[in-house]
Structures are given as structure tokens and as C-alpha cells.
Steps between C-alpha positions, in 0.01 A plus 500: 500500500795718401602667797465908471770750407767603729433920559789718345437732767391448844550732821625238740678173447495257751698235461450217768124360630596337761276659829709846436409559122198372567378693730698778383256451186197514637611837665576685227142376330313641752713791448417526138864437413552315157766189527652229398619190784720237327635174666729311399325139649213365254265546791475532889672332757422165518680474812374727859814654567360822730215466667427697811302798387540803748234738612669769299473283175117409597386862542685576163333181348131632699549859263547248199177339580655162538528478901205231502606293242823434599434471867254219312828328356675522851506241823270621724616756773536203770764356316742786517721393773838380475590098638846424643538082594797287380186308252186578357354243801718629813325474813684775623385790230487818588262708249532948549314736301536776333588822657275764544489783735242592777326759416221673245419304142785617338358375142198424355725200273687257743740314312521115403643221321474479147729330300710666169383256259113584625507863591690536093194307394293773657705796409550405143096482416450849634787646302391323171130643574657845567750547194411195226763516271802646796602157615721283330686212686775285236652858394807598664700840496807457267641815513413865568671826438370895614432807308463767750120502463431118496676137464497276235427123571590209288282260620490090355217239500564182629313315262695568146716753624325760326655855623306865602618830520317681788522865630411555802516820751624286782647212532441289833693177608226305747716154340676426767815358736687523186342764288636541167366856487678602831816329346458702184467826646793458706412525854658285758383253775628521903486258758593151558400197298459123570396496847298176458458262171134332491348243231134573534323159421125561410312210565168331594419237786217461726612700795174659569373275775885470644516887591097564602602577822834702393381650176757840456599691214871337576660236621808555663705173534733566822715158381815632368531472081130422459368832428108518476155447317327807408071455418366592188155380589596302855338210353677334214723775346808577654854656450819338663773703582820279465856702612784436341865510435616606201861395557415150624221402302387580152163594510480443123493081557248519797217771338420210198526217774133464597551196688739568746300875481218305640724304781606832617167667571388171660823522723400857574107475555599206701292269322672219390182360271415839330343458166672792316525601126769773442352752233812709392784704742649842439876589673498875673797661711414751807686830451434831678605787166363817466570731165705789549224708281136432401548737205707568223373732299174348290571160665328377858548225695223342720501169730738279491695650241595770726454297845585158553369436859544150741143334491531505871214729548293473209539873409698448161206477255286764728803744447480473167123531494564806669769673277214444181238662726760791554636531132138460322360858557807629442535419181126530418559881613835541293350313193178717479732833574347564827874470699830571379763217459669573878205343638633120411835631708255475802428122426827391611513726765186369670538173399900357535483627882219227545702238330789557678321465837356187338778319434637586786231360766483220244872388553472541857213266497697247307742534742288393783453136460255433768237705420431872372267752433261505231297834497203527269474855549823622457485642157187715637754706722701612142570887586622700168730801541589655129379768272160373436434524874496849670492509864719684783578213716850324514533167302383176621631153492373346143337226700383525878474140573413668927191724345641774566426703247211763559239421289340777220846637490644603126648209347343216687165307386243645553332338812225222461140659654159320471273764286187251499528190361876623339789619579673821427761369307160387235531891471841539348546577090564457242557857561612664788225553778462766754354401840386740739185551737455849376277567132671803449836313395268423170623854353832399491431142370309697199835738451699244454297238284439816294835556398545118420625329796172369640420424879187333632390624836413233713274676829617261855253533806662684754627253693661312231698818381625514873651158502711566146619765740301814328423794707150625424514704170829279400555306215653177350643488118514126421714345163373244270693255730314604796839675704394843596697754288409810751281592804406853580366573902279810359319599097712710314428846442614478165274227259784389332720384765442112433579641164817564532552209747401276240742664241813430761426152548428436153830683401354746261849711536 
């Protein structure tokens, strides 16, 4: 079947579908947002690279509609803990968990384990369902150049060669460590680079019954130069981690080596009769760089190719996850003429502060040998301070990794409350949604839906609108990506007052 036409006009080119473009993807379908994603690979990742999926990244998956099916495709929530022994069959483990703080439900989405080459599988379906013809892996981006109102993309098959002219509005680089796009449009990468060298081996042995009393997301060999096994399925797929030297041995005899591959993960499982068969291996480097801009003009950058974060934390994927939820409605409301162009300025505002703190808590985990923190939650505390945010109080920390960052404020998430059998975050978009206790805020919900910025009201029992902090008669404006945008202690005497608060954060001039 011949495959269908490349668009000569799209609003949004994506180029990258790893997690980031994927996701990124499925956003701007549910926005309405026509695109085009291009990858350079023929398919997926074969191999599970990432694979801690945070909270953050499940509620965002839960508004997708894809929460259940890829908690389906995960281990099961008893198996994400975190094993430190000098083998796979140390008497001496010691197995921690996750941490999560005391307190209320924080989410109605926990996080979990997933692995890249499964939770692609997942995204990948969805996005095909969503936009049939807008995703096209064996096509890379050759070249592009700007006009002031749009780019031009030459973009190649990979079977034939065959070459595309594509115009897009935007232009976003989700492809990568070493994105060509970022490259291409000139801005620069900070931060120190080869902090650790790793072949990843991916492999299968029967390992399940071995760790039934130890099963953990990772295994943490404390045996110096052995590295550690990560599960895919804690039963007979796994990843080992193997650190090495660059300057002392070249990785590029020992990846094809599948024999003495095999002696080595014996060695380190400590299993000296291990039947193992080595599937394939993939080299990656740790580095801790952040991009000095997330915007250059037409161009954006998203994940890793404007964040490369130490794995030591598992937040490198979820950060990424999180800059597509941030930058989808803001291009669906540019695109459709509903914000002016200063809104995307706000993207890296909000976003490169929580990268930053990222890598930075990420390094000083690497740095702590024995054991570190791993915090689930820690991409719910994301507080936003920029012009798509109004509020009166001073700045916060990006990240509050303490909690101490009042809930229902302007610029954080909007806090998770049981409404029934939901949650209010199953209240948020695509729109933006006003919650409030009182029916009367429905006037100025009308106002401003009737001048083409529409709001659903969302009514809270009273108590609920007094724990997102609401005095009675108060209000909360939500965004599309479920951060509150405004909050108001008292209705307006004027009906267009979330009106106009909608045209400032939407940077209507």
C-alpha cells in the first residue's frame, strides 16, 4: 500500500517520537491542532531506555485516556522499590521504596514502571488513532530555513531517499540529546558532559524465581565496576547497566562480544551457571546540560533536546512529558488565533526553571553513591511564575521538593480533590475551567466564552473550594494544563473581569 502524501502545510512539526513527541502529539490532537511528528528511526525503541513514569506524566497520560492501559503494560506497584546488594542473590539486600510524603492523596495517578520500548508501543497507537496520516517514522529533517510567518522543512524518506518540502507554523525539536533542530537554530548547550559512560546490554535469562523475594524496579550493585540490572518485566527481561572507561577500554570490541557479554552479567548477578542470551546493547554517556533558550523565534525545543538530565532520579523523560503538556495549549491557542505569539515566551519561562532544578537534584543524587532520593511526586510541586500566570505573591522555587508550596496558589497545579468517584483534575480542559462554589461566577464564564475565549464553570461543594484555598464567593481559573492561571477571594463587579484576565495570560497585547 503506497504510503499517503506528505502535507505541504501543516501547523506544527514535530520532529522526534520518542515519549516527548509523542506525547507532545497526542496533546495537540486533543487540542484540535493539525501536525506532522517525523522520526528519524524506522520505528520505536526496541530497547527500554526510560522507564519510571512519574505521577505528573500519569495524570497527563489519565487526561489522554491512556492511564489504564499503560499502568496495564507496567510491573505492578509492589515492585517499585529500589535493591542495593553486591549480587542479584546477596543475603545481605537491602530493598527501599519509593518516596512519598505523609499526608492527603496527593494524586489520583501514582506513578510506575513502564519501560520506553512498551510505554512508545502504547503512545504510538493512540497518536496514529488520533491524527492517521501525521506520523511518519524513516523521514528525517534535512534542512529548514524561516520566513517570518512560518519555516520551511526539507524533510527525506529513509526508504529511497525521496525528499518533501513542508511548511509548517512551528517548528519543534522533541529529537533529542543531540538534536539536529536545536543545532540548526543555533542555540547552545551548558553544563558538564561525561560524568559516567554505560553499555546498556538488553538481555533475557530466567531471573524471575532468583529475585521473588527482592523483586525492585532496580538493582543497585554496591560491588565497585559492576553497575546494575534494571527489570523490564522482573521475570525474564532485563537491562544491564555495564560502566565503562572510555580511555581504557573500547567499548566498540565488547558491545558485539556476546559471550564474554554473558560472563559479565553472570559475574554480576552472581550466578556463575546463568543461562543468558544477549539480545542487542546500546552505549549512552550521563551529562547534566541545559539550553541557554527554549525558543528561537518559530523553533522550540522540548525534552532532551533542551535538558539532558542524570537518570539518577528518573525525572528525565517525566520532564519532558511535562514541557509537551506545557507547550500543547499554547500553541493550540496561537494556531487557532485565540493568543498572541508572546504566549510561547512563557513556555520557557515556566518550564527551564524546572529543568534546571532537575538536573540539579539529579547530579547531586549521582553524587551520592550510597543511596539517594527518588521522589515520585516531585514534578507535582512544579510552581510557574511568568506572564501566563497572574498572581501578587513573590516567586517560588520551580520545584519544592519540602512541600512547601501553598496549594491553589497561581502557578502551581491545581490540587488533587475527590469529587465522587473522580478527581478534580478529571475537570480540567481542553479549555480553561473556572472553579468556584458560587453559581453566580457563570455570568462571567458566559462573557468570556462569548467573545471567543471559552471557560467551563466547574461548581465545587463548599468544602472542596475551601481546601484549593477559596474564600466563599472566590474563584479558581484553571489552564488546559491544569496550573491555575488566577484566583479571585470575591465575584467581580464587572462581568468581564475573567475577560480581560484571560486576554493577559493569553497575550492578546
Amino acid at each position: 500500500m503506497r504510503s499517503p502524501e506528505f502535507p505541504a502545510v501543516t501547523s506544527v512539526l514535530v520532529v522526534g517520537a520518542g515519549p516527548v513527541g509523542l506525547a507532545l502529539s497526542l496533546l495537540l490532537s486533543g487540542h484540535g491542532v493539525a501536525h506532522l511528528l517525523v522520526e528519524a528511526h524506522p520505528d520505536t525503541s526496541r530497547h527500554p531506555k526510560a522507564r519510571g513514569v512519574s505521577a505528573r506524566s500519569m495524570e497527563v497520560f489519565r487526561r489522554c485516556g491512556l492511564e489504564e492501559e499503560i499502568r496495564r503494560a507496567g510491573l505492578p506497584a509492589s515492585q517499585v522499590s529500589f535493591y542495593r546488594g553486591r549480587t542479584l542473590v546477596d543475603p545481605d539486600f537491602v530493598r527501599t521504596g519509593v518516596t512519598v510524603p505523609d499526608g492527603p492523596e496527593r494524586t489520583p495517578s501514582p506513578g510506575l514502571i513502564c519501560s520506553q520500548d512498551v510505554l512508545e508501543a502504547v503512545l504510538v497507537r493512540r497518536a496514529r488513532e488520533l491524527a492517521p496520516d501525521g506520523v511518519r517514522f524513516a523521514t528525517r529533517l534535512v534542512s529548514h530555513r524561516e520566513d517570518g510567518d512560518g519555516v520551511h522543512a526539507v524533510l527525506e524518506e529513509r526508504d529511497g531517499g525521496a525528499r518533501h518540502t513542508v511548511r509548517a507554523d512551528w517548528l519543534i525539536g522533541c529529537d533529542g540529546a543531540s538534536s539536529t533542530v536545536r543545532e540548526a537554530a543555533g542555540i547552545a548547550m551548558d553544563g558538564p558532559t561525561g560524568l559516567g559512560h554505560f553499555l546498556s546490554v538488553r538481555f533475557e535469562a530466567p531471573l524471575g524465581e532468583v529475585v521473588a523475594d527482592r523483586a525492585s524496579a532496580s538493582y543497585f550493585l554496591t560491588e565497585p565496576g559492576r553497575g546494575g540490572f534494571l527489570a523490564v518485566d522482573n521475570d525474564r527481561r532485563w537491562i544491564y547497566q555495564y560502566p565503562y572507561d572510555p580511555g581504557r577500554e573500547p567499548v566498540e570490541s565488547l558491545r558485539d562480544d556476546h559471550p564474554r557479554l554473558a560472563r559479565l552479567i553472570r559475574v554480576a548477578a552472581g550466578l556463575p551457571e546463568l543461562p543468558v542470551t544477549v539480545l542487542d546493547t546500546t552505549t549512552w554517556r550521563m551529562d547534566a546540560r541545559l539550553a541557554a533558550a527554549y525558543r528561537r523565534s518559530r523553533v522550540l525545543l522540548a525534552g532532551d533536546a533542551a535538558h539532558v538530565t542524570p537518570p539518577t532520579g528518573g525525572h528525565g523523560m517525566n520532564t519532558g512529558i511535562g514541557d509537551a503538556d506545557n507547550l500543547a495549549w499554547k500553541l493550540a491557542a496561537v494556531v487557532a488565533g485565540r493568543a498572541g505569539g508572546a504566549l510561547l515566551d512563557s513556555y520557557e519561562a515556566e518550564r527551564r526553571p524546572v529543568a534546571r532544578q532537575v538536573i540539579d537534584l539529579s547530579l547531586a543524587n549521582s553524587r551520592a553513591r550510597t543511596s539517594y532520593r527518588i521522589d515520585d511526586e516531585l514534578l507535582l510541586s512544579a510552581a510557574y511564575t511568568s506572564g501566563a500566570v497572574l498572581s501578587e505573591a513573590p516567586p517560588r522555587p520551580a520545584l519544592d521538593p519540602e512541600r512547601q508550596h501553598p496549594e491553589g496558589v497561581p502557578g502551581t497545579r491545581l490540587p488533587h480533590l475527590r469529587i465522587g468517584a473522580g478527581s478534580t483534575l478529571d475537570l480540567v480542559g481542553p479549555g480553561f475551567t473556572l472553579f468556584t462554589a458560587d453559581g453566580a461566577w457563570q455570568r462571567q464564564a458566559d462573557t468570556a466564552t462569548a467573545a471567543g475565549l471559552p471557560v467551563a464553570l466547574r461548581p465545587l461543594p463548599a468544602d472542596a473550594a475551601a481546601r484549593l484555598g477559596l474564600a466563599p464567593g472566590g474563584a479558581a481559573l484553571v489552564r488546559p494544563d491544569g496550573h491555575l492561571a488566577w484566583r479571585a477571594g470575591r465575584l467581580p463587579a464587572d462581568d468581564a473581569r475573567v475577560l480581560d484576565v484571560l486576554r493577559q495570560v493569553l497575550a492578546q497585547g
